[in-house]
PDB file of N, CA, C and O in Angstrom:
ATOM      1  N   UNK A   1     -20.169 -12.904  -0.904  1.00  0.00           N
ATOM      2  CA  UNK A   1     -19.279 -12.604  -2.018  1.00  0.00           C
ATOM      3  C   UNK A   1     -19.435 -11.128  -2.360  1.00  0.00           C
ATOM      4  O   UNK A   1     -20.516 -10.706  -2.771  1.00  0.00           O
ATOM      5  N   UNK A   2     -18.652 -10.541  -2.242  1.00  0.00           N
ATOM      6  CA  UNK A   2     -18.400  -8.703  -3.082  1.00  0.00           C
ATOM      7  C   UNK A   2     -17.864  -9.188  -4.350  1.00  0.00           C
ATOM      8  O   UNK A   2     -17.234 -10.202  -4.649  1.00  0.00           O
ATOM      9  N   UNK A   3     -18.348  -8.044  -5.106  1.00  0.00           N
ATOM     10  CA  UNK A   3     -18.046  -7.835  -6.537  1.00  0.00           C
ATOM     11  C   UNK A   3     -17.144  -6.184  -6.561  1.00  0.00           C
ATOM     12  O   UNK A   3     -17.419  -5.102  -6.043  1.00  0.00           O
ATOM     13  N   UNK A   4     -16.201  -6.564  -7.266  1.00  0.00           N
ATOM     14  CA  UNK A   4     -15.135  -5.206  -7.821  1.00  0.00           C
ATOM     15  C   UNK A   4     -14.966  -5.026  -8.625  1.00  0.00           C
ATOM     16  O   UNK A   4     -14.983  -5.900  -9.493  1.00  0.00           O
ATOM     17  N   UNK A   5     -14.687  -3.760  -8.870  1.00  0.00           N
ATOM     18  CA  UNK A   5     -14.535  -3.465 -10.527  1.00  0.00           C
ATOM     19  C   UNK A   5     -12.998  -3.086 -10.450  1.00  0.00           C
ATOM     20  O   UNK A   5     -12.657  -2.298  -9.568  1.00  0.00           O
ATOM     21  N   UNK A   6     -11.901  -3.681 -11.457  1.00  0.00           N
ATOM     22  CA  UNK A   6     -10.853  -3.271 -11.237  1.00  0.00           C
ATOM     23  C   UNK A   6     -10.279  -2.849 -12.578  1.00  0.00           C
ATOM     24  O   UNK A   6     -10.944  -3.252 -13.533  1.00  0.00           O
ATOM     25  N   UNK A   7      -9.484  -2.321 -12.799  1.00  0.00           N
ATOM     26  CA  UNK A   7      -8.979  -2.257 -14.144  1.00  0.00           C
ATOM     27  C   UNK A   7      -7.629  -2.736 -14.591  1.00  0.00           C
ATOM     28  O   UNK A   7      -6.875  -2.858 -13.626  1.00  0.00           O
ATOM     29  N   UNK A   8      -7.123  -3.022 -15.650  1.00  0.00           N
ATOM     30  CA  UNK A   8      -5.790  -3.284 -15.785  1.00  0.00           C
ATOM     31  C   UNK A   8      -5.009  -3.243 -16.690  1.00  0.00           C
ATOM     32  O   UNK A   8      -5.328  -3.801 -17.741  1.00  0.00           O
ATOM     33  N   UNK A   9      -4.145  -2.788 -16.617  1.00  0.00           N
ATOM     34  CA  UNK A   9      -2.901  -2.673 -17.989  1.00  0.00           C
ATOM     35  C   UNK A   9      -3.471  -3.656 -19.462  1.00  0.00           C
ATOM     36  O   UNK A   9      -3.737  -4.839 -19.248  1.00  0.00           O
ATOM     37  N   UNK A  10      -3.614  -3.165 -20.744  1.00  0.00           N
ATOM     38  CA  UNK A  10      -4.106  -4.085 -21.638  1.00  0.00           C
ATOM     39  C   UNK A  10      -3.031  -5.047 -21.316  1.00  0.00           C
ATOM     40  O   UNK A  10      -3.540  -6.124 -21.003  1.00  0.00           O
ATOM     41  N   UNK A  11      -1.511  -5.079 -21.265  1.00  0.00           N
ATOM     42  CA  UNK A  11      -0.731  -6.774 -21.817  1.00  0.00           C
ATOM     43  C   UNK A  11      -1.085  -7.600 -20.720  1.00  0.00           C
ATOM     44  O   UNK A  11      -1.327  -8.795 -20.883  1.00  0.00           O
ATOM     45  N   UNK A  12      -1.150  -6.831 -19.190  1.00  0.00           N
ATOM     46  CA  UNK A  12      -1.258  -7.911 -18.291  1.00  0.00           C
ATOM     47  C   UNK A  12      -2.925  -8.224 -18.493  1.00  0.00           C
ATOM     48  O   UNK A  12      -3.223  -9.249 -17.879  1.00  0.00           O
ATOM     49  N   UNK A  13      -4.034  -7.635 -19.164  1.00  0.00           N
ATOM     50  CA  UNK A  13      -5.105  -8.507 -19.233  1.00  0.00           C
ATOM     51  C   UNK A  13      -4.859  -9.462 -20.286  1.00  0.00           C
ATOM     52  O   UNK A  13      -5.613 -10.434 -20.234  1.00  0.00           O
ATOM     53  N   UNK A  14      -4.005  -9.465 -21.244  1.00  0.00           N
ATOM     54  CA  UNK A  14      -3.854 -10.881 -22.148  1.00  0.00           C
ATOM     55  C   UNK A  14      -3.131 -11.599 -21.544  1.00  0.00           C
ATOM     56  O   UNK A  14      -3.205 -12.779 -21.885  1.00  0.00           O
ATOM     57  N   UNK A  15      -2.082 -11.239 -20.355  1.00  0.00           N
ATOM     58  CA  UNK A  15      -1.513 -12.490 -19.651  1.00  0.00           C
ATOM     59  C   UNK A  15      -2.605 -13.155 -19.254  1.00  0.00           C
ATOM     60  O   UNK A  15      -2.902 -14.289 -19.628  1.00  0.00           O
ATOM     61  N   UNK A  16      -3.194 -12.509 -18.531  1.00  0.00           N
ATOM     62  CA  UNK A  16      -4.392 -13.217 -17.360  1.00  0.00           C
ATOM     63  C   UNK A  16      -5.356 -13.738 -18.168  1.00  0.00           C
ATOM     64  O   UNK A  16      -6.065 -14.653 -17.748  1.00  0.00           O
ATOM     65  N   UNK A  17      -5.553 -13.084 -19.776  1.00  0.00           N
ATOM     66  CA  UNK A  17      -6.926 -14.490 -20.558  1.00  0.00           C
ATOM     67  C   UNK A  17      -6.009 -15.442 -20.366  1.00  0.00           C
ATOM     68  O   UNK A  17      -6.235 -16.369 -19.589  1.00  0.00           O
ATOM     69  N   UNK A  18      -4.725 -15.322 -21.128  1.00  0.00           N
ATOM     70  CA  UNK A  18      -4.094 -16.483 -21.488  1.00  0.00           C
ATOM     71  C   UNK A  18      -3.876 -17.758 -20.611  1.00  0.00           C
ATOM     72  O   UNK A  18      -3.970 -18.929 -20.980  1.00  0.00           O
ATOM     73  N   UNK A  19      -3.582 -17.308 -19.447  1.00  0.00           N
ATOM     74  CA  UNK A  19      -3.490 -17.936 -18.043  1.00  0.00           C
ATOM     75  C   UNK A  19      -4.924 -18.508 -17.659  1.00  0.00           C
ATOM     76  O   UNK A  19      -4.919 -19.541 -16.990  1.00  0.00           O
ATOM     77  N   UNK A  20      -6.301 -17.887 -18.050  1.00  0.00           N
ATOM     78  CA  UNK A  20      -7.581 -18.297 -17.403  1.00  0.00           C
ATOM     79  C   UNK A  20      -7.412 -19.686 -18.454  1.00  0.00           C
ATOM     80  O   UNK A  20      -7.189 -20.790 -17.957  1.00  0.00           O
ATOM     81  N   UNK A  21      -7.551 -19.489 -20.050  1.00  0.00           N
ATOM     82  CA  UNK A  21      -7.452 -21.129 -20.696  1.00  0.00           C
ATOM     83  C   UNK A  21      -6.565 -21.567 -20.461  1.00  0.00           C
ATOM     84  O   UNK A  21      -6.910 -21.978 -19.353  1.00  0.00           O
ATOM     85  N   UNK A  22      -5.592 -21.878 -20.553  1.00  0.00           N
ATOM     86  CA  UNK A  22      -4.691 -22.829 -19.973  1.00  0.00           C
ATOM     87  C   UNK A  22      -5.175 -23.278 -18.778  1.00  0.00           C
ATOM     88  O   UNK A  22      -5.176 -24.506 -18.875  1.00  0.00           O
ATOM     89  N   UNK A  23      -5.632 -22.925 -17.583  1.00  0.00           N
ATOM     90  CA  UNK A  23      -5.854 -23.315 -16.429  1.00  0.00           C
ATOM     91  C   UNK A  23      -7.491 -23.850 -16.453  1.00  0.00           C
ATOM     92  O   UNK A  23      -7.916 -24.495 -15.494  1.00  0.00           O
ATOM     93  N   UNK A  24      -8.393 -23.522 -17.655  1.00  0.00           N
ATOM     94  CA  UNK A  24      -9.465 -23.606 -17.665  1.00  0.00           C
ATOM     95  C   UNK A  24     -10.447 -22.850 -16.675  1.00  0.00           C
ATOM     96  O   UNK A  24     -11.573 -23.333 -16.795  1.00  0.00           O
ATOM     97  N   UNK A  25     -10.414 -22.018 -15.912  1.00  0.00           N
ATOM     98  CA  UNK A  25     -10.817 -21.361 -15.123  1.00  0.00           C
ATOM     99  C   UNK A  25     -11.683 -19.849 -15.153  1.00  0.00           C
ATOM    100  O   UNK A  25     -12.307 -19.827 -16.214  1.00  0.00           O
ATOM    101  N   UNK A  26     -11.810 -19.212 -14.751  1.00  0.00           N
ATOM    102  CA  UNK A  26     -12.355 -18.044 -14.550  1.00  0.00           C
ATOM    103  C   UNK A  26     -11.537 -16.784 -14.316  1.00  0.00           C
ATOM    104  O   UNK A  26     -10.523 -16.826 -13.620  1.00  0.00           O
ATOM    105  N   UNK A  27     -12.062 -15.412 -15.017  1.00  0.00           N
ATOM    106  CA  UNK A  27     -10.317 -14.262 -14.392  1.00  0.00           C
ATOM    107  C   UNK A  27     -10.776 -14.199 -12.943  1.00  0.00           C
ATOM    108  O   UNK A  27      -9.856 -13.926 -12.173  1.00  0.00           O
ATOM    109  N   UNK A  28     -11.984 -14.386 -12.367  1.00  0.00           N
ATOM    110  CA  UNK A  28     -11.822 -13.803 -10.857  1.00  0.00           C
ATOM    111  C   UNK A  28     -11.310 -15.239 -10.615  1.00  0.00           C
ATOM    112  O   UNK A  28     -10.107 -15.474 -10.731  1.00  0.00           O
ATOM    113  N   UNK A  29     -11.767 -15.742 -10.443  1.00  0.00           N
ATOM    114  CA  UNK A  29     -11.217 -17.496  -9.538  1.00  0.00           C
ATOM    115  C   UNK A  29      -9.376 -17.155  -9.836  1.00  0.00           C
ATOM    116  O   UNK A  29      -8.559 -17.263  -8.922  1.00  0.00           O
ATOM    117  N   UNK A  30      -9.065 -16.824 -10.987  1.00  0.00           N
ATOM    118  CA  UNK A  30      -7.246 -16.781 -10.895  1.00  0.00           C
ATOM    119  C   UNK A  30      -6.956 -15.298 -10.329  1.00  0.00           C
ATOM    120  O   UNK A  30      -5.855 -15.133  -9.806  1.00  0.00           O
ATOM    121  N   UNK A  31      -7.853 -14.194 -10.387  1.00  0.00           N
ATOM    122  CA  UNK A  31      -7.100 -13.119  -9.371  1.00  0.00           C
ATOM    123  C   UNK A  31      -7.246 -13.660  -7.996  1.00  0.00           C
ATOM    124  O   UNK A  31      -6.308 -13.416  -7.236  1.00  0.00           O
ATOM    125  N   UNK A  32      -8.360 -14.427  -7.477  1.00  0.00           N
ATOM    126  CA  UNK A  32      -8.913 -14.647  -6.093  1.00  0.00           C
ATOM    127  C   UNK A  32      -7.241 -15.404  -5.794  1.00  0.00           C
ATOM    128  O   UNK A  32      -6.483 -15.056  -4.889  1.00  0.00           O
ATOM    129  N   UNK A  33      -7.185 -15.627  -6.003  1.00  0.00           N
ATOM    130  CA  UNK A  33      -5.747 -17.319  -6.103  1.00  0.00           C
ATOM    131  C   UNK A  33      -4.657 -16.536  -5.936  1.00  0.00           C
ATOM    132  O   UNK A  33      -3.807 -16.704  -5.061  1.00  0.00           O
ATOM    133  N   UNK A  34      -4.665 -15.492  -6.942  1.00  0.00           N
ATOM    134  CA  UNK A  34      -3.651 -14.676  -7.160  1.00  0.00           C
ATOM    135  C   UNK A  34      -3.052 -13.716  -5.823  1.00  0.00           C
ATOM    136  O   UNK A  34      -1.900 -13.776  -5.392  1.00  0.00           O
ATOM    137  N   UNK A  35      -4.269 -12.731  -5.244  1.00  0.00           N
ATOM    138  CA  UNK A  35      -4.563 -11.960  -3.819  1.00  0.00           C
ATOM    139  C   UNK A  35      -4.012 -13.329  -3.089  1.00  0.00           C
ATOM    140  O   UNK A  35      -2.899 -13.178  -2.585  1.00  0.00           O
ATOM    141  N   UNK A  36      -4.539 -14.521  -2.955  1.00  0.00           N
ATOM    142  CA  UNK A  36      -4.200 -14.776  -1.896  1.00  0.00           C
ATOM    143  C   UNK A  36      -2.444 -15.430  -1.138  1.00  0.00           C
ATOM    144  O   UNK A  36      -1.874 -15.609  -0.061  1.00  0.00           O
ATOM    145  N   UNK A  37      -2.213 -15.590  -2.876  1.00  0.00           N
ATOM    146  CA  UNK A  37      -0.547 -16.295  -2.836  1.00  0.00           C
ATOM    147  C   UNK A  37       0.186 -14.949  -2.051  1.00  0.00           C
ATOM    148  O   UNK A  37       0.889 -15.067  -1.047  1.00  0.00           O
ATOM    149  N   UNK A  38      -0.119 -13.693  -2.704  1.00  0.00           N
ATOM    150  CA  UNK A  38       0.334 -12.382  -2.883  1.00  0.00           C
ATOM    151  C   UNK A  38       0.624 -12.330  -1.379  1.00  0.00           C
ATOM    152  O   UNK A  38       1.786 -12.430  -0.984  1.00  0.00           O
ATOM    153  N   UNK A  39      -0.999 -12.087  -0.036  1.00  0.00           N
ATOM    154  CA  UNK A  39      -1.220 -11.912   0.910  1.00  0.00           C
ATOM    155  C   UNK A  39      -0.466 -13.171   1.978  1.00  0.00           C
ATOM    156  O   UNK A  39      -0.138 -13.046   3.158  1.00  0.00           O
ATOM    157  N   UNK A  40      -0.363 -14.198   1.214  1.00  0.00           N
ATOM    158  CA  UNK A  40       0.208 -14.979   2.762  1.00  0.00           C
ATOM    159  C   UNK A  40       1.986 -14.845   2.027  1.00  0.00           C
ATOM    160  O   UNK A  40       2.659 -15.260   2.971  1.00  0.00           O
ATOM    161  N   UNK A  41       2.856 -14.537   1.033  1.00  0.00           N
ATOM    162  CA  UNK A  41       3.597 -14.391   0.833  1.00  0.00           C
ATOM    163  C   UNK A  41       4.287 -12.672   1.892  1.00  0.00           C
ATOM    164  O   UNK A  41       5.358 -12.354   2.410  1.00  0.00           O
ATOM    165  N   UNK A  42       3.190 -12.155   1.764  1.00  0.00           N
ATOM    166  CA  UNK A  42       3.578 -10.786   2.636  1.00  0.00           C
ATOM    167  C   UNK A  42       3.288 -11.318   3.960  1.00  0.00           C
ATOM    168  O   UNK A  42       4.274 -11.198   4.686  1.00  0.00           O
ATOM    169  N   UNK A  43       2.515 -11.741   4.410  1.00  0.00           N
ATOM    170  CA  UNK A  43       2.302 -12.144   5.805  1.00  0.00           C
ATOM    171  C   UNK A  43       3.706 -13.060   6.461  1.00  0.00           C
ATOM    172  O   UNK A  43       4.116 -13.139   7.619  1.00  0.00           O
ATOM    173  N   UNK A  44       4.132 -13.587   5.387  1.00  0.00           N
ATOM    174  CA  UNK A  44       5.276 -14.746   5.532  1.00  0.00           C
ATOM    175  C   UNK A  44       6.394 -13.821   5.896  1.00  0.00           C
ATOM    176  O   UNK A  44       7.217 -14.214   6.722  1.00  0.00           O
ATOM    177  N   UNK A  45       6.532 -12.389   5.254  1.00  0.00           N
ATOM    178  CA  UNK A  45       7.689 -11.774   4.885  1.00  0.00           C
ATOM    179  C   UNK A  45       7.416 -10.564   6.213  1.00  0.00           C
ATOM    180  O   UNK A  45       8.476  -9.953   6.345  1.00  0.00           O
ATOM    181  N   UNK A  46       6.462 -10.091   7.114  1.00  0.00           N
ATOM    182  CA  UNK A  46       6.402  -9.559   8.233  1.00  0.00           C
ATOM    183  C   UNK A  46       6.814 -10.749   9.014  1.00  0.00           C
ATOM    184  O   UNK A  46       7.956 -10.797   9.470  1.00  0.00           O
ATOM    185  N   UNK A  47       6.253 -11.391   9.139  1.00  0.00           N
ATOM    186  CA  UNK A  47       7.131 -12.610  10.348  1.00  0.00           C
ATOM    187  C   UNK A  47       8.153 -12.715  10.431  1.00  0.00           C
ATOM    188  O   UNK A  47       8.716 -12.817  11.521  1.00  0.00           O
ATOM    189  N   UNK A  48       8.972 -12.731   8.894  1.00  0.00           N
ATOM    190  CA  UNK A  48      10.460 -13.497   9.222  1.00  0.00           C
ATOM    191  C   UNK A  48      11.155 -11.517  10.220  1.00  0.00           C
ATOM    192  O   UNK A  48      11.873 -11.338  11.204  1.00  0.00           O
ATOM    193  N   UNK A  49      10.533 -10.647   9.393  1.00  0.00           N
ATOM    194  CA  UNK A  49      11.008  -9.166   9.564  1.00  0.00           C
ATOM    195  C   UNK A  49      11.136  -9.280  11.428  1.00  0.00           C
ATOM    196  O   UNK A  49      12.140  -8.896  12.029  1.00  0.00           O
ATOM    197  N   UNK A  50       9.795  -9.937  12.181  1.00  0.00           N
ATOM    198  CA  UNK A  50       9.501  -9.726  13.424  1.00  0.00           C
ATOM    199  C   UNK A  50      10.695 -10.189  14.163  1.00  0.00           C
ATOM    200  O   UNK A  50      11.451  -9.633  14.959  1.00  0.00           O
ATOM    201  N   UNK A  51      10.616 -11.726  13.509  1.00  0.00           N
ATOM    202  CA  UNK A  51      11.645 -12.600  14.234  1.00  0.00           C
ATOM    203  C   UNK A  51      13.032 -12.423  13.844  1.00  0.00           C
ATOM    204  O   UNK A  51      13.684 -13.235  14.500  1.00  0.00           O
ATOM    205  N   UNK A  52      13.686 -11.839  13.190  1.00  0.00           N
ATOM    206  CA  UNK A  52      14.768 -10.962  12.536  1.00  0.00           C
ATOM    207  C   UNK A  52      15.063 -10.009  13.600  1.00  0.00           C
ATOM    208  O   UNK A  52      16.219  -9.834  13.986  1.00  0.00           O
ATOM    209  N   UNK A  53      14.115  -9.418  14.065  1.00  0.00           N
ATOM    210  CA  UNK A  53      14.243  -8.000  15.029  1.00  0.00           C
ATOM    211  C   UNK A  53      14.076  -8.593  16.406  1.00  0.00           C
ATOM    212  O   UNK A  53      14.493  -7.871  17.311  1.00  0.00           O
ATOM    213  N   UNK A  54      13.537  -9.794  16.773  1.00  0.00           N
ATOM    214  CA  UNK A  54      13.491 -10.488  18.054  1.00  0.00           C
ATOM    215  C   UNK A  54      14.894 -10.959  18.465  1.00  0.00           C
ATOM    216  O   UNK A  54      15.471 -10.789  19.539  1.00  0.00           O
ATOM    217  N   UNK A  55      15.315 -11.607  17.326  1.00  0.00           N
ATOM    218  CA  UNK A  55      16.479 -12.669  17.710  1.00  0.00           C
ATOM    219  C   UNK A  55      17.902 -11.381  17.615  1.00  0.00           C
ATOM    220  O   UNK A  55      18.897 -11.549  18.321  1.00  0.00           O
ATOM    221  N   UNK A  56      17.789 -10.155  16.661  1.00  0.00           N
ATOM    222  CA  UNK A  56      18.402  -9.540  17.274  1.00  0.00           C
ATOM    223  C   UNK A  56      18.706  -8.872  18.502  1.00  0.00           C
ATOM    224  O   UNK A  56      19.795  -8.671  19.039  1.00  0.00           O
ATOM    225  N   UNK A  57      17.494  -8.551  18.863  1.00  0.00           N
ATOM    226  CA  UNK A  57      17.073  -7.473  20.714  1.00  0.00           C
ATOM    227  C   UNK A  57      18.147  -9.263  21.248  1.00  0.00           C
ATOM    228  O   UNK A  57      19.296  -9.306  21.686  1.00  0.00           O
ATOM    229  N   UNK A  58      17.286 -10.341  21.000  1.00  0.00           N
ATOM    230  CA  UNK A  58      18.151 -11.227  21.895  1.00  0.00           C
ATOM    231  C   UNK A  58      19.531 -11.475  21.749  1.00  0.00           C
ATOM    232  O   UNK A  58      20.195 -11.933  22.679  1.00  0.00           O
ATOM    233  N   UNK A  59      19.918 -11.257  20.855  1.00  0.00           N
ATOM    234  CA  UNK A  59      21.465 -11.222  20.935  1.00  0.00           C
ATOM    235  C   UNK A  59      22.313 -10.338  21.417  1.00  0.00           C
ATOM    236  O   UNK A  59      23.536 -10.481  21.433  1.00  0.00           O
ATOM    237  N   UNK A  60      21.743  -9.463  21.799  1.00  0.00           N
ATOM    238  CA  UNK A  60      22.454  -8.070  22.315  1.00  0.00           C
ATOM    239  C   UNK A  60      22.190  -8.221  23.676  1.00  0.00           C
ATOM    240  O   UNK A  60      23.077  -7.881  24.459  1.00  0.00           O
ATOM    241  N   UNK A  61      21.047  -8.705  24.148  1.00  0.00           N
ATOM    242  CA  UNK A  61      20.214  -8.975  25.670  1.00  0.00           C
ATOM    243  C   UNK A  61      21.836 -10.180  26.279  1.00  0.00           C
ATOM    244  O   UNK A  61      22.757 -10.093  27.092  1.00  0.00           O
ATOM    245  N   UNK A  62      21.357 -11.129  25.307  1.00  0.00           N
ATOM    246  CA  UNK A  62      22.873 -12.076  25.671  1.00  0.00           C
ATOM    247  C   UNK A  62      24.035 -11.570  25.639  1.00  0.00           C
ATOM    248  O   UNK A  62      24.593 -11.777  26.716  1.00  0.00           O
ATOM    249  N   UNK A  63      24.597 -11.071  25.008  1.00  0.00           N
ATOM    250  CA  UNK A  63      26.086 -10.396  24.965  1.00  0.00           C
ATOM    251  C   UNK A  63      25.742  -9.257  26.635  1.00  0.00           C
ATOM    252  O   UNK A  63      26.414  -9.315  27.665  1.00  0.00           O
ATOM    253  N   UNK A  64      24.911  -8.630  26.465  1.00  0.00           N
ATOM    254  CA  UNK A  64      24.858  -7.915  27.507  1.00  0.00           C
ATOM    255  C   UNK A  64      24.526  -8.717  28.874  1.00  0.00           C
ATOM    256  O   UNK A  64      24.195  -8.014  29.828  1.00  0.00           O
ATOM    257  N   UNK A  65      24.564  -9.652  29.001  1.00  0.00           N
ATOM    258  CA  UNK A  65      24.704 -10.971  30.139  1.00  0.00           C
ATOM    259  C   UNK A  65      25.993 -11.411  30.878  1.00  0.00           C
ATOM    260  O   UNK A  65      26.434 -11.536  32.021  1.00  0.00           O
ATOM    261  N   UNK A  66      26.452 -11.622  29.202  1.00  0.00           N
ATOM    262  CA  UNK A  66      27.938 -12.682  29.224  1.00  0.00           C
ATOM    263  C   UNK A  66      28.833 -11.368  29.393  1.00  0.00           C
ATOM    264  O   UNK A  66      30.017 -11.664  29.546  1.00  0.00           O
ATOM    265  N   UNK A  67      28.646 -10.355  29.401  1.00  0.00           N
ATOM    266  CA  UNK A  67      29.957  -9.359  29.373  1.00  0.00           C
ATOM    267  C   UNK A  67      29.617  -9.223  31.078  1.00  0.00           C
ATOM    268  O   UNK A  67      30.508  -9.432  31.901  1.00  0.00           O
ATOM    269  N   UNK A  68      28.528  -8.931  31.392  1.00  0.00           N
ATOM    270  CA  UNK A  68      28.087  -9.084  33.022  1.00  0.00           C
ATOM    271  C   UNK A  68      28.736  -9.811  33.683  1.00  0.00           C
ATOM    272  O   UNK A  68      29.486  -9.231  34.469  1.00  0.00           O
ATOM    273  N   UNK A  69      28.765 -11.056  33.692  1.00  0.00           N
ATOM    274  CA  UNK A  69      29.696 -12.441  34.163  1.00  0.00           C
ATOM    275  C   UNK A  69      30.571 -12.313  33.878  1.00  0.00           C
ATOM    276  O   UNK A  69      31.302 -12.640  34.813  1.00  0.00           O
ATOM    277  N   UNK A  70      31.358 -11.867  32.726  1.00  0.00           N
ATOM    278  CA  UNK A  70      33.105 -12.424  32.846  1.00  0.00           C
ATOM    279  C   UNK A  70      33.830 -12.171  33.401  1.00  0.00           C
ATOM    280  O   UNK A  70      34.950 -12.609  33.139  1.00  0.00           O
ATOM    281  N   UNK A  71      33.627 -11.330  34.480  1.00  0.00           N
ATOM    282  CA  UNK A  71      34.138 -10.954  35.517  1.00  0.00           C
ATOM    283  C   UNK A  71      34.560 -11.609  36.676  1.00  0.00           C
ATOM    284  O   UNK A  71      35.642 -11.561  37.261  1.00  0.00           O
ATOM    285  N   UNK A  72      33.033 -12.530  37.032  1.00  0.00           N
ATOM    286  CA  UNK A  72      32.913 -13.509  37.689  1.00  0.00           C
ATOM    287  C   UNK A  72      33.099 -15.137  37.264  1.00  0.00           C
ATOM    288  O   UNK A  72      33.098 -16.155  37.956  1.00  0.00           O
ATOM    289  N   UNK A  73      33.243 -14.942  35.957  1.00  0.00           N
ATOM    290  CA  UNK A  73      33.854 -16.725  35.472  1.00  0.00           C
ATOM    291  C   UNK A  73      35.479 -16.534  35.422  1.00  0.00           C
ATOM    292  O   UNK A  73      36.182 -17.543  35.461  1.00  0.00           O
ATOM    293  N   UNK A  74      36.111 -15.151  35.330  1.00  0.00           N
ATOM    294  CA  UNK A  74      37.470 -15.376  35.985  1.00  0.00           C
ATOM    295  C   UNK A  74      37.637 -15.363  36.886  1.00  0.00           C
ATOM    296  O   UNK A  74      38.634 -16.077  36.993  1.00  0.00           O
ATOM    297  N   UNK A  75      37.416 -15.080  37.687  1.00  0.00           N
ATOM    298  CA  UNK A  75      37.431 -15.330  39.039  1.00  0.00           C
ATOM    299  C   UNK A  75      37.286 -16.544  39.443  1.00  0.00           C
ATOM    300  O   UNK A  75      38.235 -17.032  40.056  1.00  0.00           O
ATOM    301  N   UNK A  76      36.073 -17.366  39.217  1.00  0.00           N
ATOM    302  CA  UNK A  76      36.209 -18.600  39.433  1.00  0.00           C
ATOM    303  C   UNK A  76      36.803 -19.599  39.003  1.00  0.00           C
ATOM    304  O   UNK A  76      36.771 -20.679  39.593  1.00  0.00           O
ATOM    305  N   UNK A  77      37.614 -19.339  37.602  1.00  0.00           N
ATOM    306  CA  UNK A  77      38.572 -20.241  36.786  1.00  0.00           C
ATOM    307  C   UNK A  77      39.916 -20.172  37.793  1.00  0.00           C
ATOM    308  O   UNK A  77      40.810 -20.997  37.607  1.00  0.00           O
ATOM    309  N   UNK A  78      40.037 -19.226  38.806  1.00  0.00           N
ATOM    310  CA  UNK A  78      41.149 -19.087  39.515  1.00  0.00           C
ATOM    311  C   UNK A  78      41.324 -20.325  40.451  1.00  0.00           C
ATOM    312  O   UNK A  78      42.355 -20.880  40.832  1.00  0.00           O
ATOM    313  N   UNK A  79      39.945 -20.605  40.720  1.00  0.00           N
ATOM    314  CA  UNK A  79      39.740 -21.989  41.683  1.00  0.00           C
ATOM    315  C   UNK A  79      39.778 -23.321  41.081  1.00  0.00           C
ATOM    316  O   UNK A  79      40.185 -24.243  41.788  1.00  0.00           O
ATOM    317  N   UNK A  80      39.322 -23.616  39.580  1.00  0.00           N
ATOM    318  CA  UNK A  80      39.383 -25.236  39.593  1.00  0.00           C
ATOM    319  C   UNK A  80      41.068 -25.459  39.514  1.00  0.00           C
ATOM    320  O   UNK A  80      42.082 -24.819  39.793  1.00  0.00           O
ATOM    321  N   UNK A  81      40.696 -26.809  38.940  1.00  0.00           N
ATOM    322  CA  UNK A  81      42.018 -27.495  38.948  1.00  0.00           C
ATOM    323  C   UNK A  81      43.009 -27.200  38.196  1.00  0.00           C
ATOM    324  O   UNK A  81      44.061 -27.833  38.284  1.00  0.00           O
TER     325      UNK A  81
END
């Protein structure tokens, strides 16, 4: 366990008493809680960013496929029935 010293705005330290009774708890146990909603909420929000930028490269990768072929699917539409 590390110990920090942090400081904070006086109203948001009366949010955070107010929040420790109500919850019955401790201020570190509700910042600890707090960091961690914070950290997998950002972790959540690089992923979607990654896969946002993946599925774009792939949509352009595909279009740049299908424009390749249409050349050759008219051509072959010349043959069926």
């Amino acid at each position: 366990m590390e110990y920090l010293n942090i400081t904070f705005p006086t109203e948001l330290k009366k949010q955070l008493d107010k929040e420790v009774v109500r919850e019955k708890s401790r201020r570190s146990t509700l910042i600890q809680k707090a960091v961690r909603v914070y950290l997998g909420l950002k972790s959540r929000k690089d992923r979607e960013a990654l896969l946002r930028e993946g599925y774009i490269a792939m949509r352009d990768e595909t279009k740049k496929i299908m424009d390749d072929f249409k050349e050759i699917d008219r051509e072959s539409l010349k043959y069926a029935d």
